[in-house]
C-alpha positions as protocol buffer text, in pm:
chain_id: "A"
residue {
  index: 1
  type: UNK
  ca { x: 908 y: 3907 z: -1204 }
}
residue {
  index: 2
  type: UNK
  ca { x: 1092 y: 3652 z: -1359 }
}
residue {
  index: 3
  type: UNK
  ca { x: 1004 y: 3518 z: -1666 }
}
residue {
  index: 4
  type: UNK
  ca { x: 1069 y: 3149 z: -1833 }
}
residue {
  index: 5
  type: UNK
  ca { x: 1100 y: 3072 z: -2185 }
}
residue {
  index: 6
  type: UNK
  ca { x: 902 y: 2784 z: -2379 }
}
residue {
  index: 7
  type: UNK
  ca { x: 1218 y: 2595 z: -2355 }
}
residue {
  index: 8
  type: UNK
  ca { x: 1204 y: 2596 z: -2012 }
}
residue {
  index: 9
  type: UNK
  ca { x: 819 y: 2519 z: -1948 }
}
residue {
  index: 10
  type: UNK
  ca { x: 849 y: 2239 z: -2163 }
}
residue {
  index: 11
  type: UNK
  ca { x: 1147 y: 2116 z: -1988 }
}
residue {
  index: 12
  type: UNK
  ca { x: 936 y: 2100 z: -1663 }
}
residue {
  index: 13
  type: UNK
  ca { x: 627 y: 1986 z: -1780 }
}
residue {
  index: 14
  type: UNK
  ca { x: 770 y: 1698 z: -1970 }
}
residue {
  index: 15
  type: UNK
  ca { x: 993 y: 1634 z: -1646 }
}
residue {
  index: 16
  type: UNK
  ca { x: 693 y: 1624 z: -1431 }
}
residue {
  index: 17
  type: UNK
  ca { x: 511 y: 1368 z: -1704 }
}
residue {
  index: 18
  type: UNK
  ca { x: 819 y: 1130 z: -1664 }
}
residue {
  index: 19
  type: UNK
  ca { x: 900 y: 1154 z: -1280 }
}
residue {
  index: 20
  type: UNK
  ca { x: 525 y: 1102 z: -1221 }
}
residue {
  index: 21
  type: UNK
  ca { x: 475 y: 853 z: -1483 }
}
residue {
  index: 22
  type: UNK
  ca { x: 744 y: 639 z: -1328 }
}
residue {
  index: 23
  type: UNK
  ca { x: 566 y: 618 z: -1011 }
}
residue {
  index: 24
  type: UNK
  ca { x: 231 y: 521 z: -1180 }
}
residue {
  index: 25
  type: UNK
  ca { x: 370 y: 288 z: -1413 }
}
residue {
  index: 26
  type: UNK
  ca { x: 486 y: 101 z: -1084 }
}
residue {
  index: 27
  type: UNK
  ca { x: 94 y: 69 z: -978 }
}
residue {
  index: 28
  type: UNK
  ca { x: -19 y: 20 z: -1360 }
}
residue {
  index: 29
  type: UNK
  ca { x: 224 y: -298 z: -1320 }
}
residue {
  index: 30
  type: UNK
  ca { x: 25 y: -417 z: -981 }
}
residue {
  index: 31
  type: UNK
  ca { x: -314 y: -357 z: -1140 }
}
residue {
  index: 32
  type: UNK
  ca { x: -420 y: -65 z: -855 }
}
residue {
  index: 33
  type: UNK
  ca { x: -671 y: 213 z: -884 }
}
residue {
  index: 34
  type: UNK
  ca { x: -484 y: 449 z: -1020 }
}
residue {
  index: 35
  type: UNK
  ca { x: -231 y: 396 z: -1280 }
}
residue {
  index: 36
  type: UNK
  ca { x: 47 y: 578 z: -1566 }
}
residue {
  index: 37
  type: UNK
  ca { x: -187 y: 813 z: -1672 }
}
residue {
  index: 38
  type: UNK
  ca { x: -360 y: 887 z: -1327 }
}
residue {
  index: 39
  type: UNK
  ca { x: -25 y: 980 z: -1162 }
}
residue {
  index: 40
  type: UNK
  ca { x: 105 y: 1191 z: -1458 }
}
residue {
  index: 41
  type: UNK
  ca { x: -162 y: 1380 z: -1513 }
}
residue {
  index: 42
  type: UNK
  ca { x: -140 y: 1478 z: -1102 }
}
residue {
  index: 43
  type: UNK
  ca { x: 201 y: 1521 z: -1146 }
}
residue {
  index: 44
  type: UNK
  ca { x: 165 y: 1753 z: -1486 }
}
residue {
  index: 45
  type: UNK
  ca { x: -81 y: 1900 z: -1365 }
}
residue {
  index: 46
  type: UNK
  ca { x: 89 y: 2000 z: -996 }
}
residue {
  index: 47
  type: UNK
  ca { x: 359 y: 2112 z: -1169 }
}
residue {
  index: 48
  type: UNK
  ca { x: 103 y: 2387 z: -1431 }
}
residue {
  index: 49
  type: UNK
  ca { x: -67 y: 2537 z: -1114 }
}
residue {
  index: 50
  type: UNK
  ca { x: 331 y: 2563 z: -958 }
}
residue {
  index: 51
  type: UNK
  ca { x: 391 y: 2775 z: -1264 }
}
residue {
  index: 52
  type: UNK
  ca { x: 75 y: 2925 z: -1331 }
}
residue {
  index: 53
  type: UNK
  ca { x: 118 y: 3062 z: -978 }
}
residue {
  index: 54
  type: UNK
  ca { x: 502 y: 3179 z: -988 }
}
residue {
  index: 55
  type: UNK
  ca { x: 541 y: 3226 z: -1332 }
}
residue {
  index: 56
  type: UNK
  ca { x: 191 y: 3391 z: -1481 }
}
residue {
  index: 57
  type: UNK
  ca { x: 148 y: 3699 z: -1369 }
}
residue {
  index: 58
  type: UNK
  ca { x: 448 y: 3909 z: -1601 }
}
residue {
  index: 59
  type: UNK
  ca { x: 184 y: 4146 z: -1709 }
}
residue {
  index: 60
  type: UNK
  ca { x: 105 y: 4274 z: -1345 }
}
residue {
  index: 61
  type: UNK
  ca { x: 212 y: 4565 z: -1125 }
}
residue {
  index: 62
  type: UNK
  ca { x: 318 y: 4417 z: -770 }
}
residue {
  index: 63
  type: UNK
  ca { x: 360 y: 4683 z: -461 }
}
residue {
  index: 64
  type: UNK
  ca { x: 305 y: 4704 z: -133 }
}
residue {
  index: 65
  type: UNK
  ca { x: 183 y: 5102 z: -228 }
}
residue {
  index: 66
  type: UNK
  ca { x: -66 y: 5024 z: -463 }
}
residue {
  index: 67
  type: UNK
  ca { x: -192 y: 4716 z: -267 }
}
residue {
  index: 68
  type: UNK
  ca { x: -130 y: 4437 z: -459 }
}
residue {
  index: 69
  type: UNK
  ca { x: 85 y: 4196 z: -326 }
}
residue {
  index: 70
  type: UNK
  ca { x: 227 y: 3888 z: -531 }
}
residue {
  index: 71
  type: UNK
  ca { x: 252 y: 3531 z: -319 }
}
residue {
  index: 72
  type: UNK
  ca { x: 341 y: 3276 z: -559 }
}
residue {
  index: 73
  type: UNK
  ca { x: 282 y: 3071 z: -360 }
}
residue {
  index: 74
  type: UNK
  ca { x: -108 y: 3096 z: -299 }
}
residue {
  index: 75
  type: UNK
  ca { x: -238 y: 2877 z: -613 }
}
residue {
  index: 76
  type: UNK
  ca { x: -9 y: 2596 z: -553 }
}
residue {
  index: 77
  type: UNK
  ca { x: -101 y: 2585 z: -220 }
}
residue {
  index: 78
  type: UNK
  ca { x: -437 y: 2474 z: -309 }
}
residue {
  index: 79
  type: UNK
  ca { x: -265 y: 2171 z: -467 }
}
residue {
  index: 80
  type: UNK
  ca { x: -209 y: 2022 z: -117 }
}
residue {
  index: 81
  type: UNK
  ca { x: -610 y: 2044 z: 2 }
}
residue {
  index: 82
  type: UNK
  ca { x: -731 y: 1930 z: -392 }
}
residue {
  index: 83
  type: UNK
  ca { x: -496 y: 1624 z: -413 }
}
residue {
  index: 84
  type: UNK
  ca { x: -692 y: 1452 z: -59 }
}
residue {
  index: 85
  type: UNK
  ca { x: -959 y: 1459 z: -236 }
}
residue {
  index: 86
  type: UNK
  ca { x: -800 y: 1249 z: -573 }
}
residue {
  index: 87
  type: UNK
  ca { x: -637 y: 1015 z: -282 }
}
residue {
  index: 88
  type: UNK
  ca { x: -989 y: 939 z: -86 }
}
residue {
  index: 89
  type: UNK
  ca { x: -1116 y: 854 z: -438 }
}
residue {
  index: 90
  type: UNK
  ca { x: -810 y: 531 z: -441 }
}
residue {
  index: 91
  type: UNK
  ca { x: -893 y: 416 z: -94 }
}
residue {
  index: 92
  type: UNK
  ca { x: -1117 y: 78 z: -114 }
}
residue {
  index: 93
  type: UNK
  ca { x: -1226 y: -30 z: 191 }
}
residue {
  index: 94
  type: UNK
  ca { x: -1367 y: -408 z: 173 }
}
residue {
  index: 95
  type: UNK
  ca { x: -1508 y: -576 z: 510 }
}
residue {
  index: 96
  type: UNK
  ca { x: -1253 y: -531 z: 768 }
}
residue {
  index: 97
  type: UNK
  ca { x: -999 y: -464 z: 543 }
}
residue {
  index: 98
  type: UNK
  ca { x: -861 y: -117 z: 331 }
}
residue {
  index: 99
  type: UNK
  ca { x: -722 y: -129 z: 7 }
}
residue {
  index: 100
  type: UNK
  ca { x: -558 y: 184 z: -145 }
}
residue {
  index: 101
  type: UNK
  ca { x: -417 y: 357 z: 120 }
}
residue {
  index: 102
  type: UNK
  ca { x: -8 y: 312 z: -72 }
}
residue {
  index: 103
  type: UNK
  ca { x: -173 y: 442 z: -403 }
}
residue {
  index: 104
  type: UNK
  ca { x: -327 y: 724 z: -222 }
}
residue {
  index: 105
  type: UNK
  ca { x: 16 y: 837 z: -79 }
}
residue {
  index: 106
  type: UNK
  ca { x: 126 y: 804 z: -442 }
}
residue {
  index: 107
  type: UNK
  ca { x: -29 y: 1026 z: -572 }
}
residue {
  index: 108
  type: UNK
  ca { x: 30 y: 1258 z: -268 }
}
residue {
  index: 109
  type: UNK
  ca { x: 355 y: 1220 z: -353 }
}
residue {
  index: 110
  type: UNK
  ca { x: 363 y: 1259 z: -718 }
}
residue {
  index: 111
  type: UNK
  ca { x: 197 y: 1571 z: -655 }
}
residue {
  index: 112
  type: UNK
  ca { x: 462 y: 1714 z: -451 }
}
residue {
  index: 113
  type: UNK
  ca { x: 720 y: 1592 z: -731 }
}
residue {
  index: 114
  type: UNK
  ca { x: 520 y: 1816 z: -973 }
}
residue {
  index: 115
  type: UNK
  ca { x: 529 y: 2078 z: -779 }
}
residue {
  index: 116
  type: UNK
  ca { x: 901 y: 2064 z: -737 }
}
residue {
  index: 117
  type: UNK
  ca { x: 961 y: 2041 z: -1125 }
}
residue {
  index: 118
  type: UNK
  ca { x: 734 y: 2298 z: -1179 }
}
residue {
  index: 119
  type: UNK
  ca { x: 943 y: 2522 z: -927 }
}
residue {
  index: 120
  type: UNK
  ca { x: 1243 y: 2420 z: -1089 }
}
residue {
  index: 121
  type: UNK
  ca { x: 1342 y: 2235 z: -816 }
}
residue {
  index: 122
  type: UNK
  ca { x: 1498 y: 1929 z: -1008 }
}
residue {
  index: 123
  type: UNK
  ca { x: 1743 y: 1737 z: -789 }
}
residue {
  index: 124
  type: UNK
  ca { x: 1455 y: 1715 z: -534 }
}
residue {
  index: 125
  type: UNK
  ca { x: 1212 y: 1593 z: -734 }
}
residue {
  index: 126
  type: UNK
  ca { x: 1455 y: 1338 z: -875 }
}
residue {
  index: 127
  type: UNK
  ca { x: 1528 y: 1197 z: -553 }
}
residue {
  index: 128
  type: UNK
  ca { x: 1216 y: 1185 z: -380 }
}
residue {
  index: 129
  type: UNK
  ca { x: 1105 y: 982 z: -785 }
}
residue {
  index: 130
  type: UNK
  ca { x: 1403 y: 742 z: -709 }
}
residue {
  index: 131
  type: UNK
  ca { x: 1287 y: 685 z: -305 }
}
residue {
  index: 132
  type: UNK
  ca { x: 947 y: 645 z: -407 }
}
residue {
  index: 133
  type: UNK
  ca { x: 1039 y: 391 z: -654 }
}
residue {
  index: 134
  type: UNK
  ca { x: 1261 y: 220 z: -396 }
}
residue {
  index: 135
  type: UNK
  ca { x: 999 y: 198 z: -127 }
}
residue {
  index: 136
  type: UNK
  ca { x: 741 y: 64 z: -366 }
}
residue {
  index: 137
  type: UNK
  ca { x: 957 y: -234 z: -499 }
}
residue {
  index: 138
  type: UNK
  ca { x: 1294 y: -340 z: -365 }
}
residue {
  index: 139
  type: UNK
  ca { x: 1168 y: -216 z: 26 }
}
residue {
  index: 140
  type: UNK
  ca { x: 827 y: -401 z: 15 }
}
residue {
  index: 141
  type: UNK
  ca { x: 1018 y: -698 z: -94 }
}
residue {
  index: 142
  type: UNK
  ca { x: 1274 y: -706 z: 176 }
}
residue {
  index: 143
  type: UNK
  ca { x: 1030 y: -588 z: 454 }
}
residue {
  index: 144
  type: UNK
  ca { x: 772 y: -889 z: 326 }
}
residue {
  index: 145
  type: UNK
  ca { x: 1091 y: -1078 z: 367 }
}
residue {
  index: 146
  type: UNK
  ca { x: 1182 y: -964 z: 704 }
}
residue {
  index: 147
  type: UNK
  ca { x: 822 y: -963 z: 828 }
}
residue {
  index: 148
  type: UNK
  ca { x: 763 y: -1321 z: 726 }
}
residue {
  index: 149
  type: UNK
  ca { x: 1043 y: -1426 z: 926 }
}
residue {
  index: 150
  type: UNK
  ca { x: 899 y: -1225 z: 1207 }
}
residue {
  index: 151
  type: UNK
  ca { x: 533 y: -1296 z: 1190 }
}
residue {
  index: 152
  type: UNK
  ca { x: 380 y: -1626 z: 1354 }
}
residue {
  index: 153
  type: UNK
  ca { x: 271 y: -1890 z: 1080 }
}
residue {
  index: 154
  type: UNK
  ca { x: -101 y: -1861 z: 1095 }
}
residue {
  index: 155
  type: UNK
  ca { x: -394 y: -2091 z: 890 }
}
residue {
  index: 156
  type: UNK
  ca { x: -654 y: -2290 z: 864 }
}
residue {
  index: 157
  type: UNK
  ca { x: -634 y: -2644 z: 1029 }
}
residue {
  index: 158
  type: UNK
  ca { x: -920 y: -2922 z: 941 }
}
residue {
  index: 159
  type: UNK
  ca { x: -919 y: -3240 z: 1120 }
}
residue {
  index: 160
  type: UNK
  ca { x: -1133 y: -3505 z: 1060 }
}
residue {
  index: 161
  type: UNK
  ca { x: -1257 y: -3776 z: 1390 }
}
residue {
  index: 162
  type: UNK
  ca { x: -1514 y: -4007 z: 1407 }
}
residue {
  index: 163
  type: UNK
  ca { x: -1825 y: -3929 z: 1491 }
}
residue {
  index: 164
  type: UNK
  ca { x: -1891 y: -3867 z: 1807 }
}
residue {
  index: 165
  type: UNK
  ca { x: -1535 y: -3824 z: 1945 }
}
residue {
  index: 166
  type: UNK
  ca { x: -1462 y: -3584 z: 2148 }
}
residue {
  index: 167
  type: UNK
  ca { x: -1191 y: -3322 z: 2018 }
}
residue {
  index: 168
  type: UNK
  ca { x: -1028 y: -3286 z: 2352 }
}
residue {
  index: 169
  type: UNK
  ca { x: -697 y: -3482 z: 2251 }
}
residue {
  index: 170
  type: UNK
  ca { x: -734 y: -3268 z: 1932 }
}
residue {
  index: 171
  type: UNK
  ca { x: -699 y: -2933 z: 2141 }
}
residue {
  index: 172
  type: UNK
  ca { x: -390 y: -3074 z: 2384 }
}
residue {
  index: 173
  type: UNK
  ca { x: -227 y: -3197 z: 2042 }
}
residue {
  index: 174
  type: UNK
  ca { x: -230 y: -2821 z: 1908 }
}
residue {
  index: 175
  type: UNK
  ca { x: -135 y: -2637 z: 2237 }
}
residue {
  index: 176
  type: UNK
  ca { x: 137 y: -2915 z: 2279 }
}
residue {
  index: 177
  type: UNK
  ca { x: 301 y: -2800 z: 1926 }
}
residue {
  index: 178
  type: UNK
  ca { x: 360 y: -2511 z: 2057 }
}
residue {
  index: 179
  type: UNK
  ca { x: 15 y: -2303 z: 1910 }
}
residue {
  index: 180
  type: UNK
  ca { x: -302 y: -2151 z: 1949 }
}
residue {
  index: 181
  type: UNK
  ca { x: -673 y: -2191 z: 1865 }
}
residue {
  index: 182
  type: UNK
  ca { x: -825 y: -1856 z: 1756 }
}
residue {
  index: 183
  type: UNK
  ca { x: -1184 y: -1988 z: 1638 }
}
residue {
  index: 184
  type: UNK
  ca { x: -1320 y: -2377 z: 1655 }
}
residue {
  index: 185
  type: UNK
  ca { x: -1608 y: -2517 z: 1419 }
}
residue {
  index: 186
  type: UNK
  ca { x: -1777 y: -2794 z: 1427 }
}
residue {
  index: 187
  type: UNK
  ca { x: -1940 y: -3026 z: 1154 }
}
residue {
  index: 188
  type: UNK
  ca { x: -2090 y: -3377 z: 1113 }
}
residue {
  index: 189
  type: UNK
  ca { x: -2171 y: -3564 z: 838 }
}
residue {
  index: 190
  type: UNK
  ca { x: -2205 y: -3923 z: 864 }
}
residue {
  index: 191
  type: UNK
  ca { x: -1952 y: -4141 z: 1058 }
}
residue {
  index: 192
  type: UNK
  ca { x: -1703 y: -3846 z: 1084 }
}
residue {
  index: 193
  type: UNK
  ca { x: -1650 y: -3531 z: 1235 }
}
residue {
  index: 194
  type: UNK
  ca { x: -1485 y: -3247 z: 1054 }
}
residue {
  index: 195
  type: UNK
  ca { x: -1313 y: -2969 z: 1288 }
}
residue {
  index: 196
  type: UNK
  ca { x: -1237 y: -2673 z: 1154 }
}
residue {
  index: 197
  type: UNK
  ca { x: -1006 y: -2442 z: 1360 }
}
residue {
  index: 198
  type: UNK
  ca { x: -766 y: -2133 z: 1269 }
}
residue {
  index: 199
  type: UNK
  ca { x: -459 y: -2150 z: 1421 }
}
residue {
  index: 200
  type: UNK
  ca { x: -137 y: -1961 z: 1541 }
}
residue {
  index: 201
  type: UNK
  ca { x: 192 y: -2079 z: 1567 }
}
residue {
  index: 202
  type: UNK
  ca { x: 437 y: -1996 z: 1818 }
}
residue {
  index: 203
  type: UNK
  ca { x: 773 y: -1836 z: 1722 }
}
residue {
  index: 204
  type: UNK
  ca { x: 995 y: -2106 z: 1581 }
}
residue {
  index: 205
  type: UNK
  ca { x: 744 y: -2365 z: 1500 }
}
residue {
  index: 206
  type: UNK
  ca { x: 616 y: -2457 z: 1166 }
}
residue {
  index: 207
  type: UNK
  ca { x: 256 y: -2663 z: 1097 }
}
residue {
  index: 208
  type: UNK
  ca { x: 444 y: -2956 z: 959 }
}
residue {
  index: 209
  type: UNK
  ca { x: 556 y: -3062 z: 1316 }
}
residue {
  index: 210
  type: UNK
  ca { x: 165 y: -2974 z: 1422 }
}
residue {
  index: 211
  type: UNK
  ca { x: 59 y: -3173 z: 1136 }
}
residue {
  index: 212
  type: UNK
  ca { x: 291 y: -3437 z: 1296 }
}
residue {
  index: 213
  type: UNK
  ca { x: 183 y: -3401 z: 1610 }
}
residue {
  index: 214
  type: UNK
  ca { x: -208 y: -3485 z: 1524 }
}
residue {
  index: 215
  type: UNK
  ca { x: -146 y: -3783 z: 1382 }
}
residue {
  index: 216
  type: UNK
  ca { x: -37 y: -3950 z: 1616 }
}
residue {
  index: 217
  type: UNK
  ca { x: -336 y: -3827 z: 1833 }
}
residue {
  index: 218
  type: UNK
  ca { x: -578 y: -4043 z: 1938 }
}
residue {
  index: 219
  type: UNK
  ca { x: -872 y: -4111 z: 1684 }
}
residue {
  index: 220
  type: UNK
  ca { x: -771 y: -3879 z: 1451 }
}
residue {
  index: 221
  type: UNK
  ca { x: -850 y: -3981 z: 1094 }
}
residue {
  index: 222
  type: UNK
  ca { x: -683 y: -3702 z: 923 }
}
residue {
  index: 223
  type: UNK
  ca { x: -568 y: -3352 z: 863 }
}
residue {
  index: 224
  type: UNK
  ca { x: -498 y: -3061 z: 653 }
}
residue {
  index: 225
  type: UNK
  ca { x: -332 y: -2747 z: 692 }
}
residue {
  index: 226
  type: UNK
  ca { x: -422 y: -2421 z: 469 }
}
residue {
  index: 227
  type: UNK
  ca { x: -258 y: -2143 z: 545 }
}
């Protein structure tokens, strides 16, 4: 069985510190769950039980006569199950929505990176480090770019009538700049009416030319766009 020296376990276990603390210093920067230390201590710690289960057993007789058979591959295995686990723990779910669910396949990740050092693996655990790093930052910004572009303008529109109006020159205003009413509310105070509506916009049209559009509606007092 091959054996490594302390120059060599070193070398991986710092490696494993850096490539995963790379990654979490990424999510330290964006303030998420789990941070520098959370990631390299998965990734340090991915790449011990990778040598611990290759590496650790020098002392042992291995044979298929005697019965014992050596699988180095049966502790680090584990690694795979154990890290869900760490990666339920980041997922936030609040309301409707989930939060977590990119530092939770960070650390799935970083795990596998350990793992790689650990095996000695280098130029793949280098390369998945630099991908991650490029998904996480220069790819978010280009898809939010791209998706921006894509995605209908959608907000908040208040409009304010008199009292007592009615709010059906209101609605043929917004379908006739091109959008779309998703909820309506209603509330009076006084001589005015407030109307509170979230809105879509179609492809190609911005609220400015809705905006536009409802003041030169009939009876309408005012109105404000919050996206």
């Amino acid at each position: 069985m091959p054996e490594l020296s302390w120059a060599e376990i070193l070398l991986r276990v710092v490696l494993a510190a850096g490539l995963g603390g790379a990654i979490g210093f990424e999510r330290e920067l964006r303030e998420r769950e789990a941070g520098l230390r959370t990631h390299m201590l998965v990734s340090v710690g991915a790449a011990l039980f990778t040598l611990v289960s290759a590496y650790a057993w020098s002392g042992w007789e291995f044979s298929n006569e005697s019965g014992v058979v050596f699988d180095p591959t049966r502790i680090a295995a584990q690694i795979v199950t154990g890290i869900g686990f760490l990666g339920a723990g980041a997922i936030i779910r609040q309301g409707l929505s989930i939060r977590g669910l990119t530092t939770a396949a960070t650390l799935w990740v970083v795990a596998a990176i350990g793992m790689a050092t650990g095996a000695g693996f280098y130029s793949a655990a280098l390369i998945t480090t630099v991908l991650v790093l490029f998904s996480l930052w220069p790819l978010r910004l280009l898809a939010f770019q791209v998706s921006e572009r894509l995605r209908p303008e959608e907000g908040r529109l208040a409009v304010e009538l008199p009292a007592g109006a009615s709010t059906g020159s209101v609605l043929e205003a917004v379908e006739a700049a091109g959008a779309s009413v998703h909820s309506l509310e209603f509330e009076e105070e006084g001589d005015r009416r407030r109307v509170d509506m979230r809105v879509r916009m179609a492809r190609g049209r911005d609220a400015a030319a809705l905006i536009d559009a409802l003041t030169r509606a009939h009876a309408v007092k005012g109105a404000r766009w919050n996206p």
